[in-house]
C-alpha positions as CSV (number, residue, x, y, z in Angstrom):
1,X,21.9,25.8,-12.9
2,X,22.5,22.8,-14.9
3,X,21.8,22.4,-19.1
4,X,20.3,19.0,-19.4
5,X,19.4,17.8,-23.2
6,X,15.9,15.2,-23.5
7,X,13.8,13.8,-25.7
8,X,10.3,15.0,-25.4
9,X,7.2,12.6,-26.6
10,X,4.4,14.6,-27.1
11,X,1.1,12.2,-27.8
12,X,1.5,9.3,-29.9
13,X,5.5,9.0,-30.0
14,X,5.6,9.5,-34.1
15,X,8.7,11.8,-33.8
16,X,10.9,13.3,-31.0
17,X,12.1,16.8,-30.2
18,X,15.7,17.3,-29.0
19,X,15.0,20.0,-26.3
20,X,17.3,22.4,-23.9
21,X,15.8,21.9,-20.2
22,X,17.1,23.2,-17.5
23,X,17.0,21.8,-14.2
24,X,14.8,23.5,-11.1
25,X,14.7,21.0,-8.7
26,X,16.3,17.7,-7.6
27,X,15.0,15.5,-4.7
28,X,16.8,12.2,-3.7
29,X,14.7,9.1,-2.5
30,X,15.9,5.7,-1.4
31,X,13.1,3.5,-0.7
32,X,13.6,-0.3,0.5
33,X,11.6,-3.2,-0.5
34,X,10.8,-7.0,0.6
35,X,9.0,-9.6,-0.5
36,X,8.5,-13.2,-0.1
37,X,8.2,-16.1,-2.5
38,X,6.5,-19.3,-0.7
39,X,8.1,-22.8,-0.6
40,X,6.3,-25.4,-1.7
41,X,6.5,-29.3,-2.0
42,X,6.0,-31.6,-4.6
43,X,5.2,-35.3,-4.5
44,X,5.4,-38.3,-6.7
45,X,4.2,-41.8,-6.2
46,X,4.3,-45.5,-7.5
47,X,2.7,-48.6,-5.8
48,X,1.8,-52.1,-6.7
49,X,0.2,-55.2,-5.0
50,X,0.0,-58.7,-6.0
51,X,-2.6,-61.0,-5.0
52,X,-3.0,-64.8,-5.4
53,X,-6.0,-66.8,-4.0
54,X,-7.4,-70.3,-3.8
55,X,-10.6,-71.6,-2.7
56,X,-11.2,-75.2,-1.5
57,X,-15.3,-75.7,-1.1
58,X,-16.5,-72.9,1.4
59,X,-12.9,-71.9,2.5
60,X,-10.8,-69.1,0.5
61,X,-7.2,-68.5,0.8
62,X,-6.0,-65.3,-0.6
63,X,-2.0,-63.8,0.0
64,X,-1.3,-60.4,-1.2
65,X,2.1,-58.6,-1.2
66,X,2.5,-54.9,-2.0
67,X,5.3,-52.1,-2.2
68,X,5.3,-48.6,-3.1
69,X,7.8,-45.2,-3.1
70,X,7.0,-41.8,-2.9
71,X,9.5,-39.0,-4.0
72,X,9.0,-35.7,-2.3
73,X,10.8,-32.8,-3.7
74,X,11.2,-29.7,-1.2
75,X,11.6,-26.1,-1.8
76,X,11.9,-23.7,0.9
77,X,10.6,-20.0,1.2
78,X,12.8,-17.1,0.2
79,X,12.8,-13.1,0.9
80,X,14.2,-11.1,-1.2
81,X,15.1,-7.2,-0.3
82,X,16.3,-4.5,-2.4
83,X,16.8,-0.5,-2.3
84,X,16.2,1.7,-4.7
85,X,17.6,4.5,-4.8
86,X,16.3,7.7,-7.1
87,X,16.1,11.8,-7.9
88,X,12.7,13.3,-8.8
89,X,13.9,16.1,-11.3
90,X,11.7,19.1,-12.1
91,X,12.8,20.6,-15.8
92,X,12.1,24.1,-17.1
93,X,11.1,23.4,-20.8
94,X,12.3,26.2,-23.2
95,X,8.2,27.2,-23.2
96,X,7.8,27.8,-20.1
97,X,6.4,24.7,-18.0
98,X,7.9,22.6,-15.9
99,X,7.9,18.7,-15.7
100,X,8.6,16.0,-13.5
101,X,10.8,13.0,-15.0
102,X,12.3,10.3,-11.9
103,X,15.2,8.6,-12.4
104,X,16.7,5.3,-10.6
105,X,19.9,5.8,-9.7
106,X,20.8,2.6,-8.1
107,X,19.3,-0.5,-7.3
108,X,20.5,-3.1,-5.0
109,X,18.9,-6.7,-3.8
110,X,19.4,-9.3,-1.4
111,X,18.8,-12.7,-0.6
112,X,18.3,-14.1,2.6
């Protein structure tokens, strides 16, 4: 049996104990996990038009020239994937009882 050495906060954490636990059990988890961020667009634009008329009695003349841009910026949609990997440890406390305390032993992502 293994001799581990922990801090112990009991309550509000005002000071710790230095304790002597022993260790009763140890399970291993890995556990995978994905998730998605969305892509998304964004656009900008700028236009203009210029007009110049003339009238002669009932008639109206009237010439308009325009222009314009628009600037779209793409971003497209990205998983993400990772495994975790981690021990559940139970510990035998000097008095007696016996917690739980997990631990992460590795972690891994990636991208796609």
């Amino acid at each position: 049996m293994k001799t581990l050495s922990i801090f112990l906060f009991i309550g509000i954490p005002v000071s710790a104990q230095n304790l002597s636990v022993k260790i009763v059990q140890r399970q291993t988890s890995e556990t995978g996990y994905t998730y998605q961020v969305a892509g998304h667009a964004s656009s900008t634009s700028d236009g203009s038009a210029d007009c110049h008329g003339s009238s002669s009695g009932d008639s109206v003349n009237l010439n308009c020239s325009t222009s314009g841009t628009t600037e779209t910026t793409m971003t497209a949609p990205m998983v993400h994937s990772y495994t975790v990997t981690g021990a559940t440890l139970s510990l035998l406390l000097p008095d007696g009882r016996v917690v739980g305390q997990f631990e992460i032993v590795s972690y891994s992502e990636s991208k796609t």
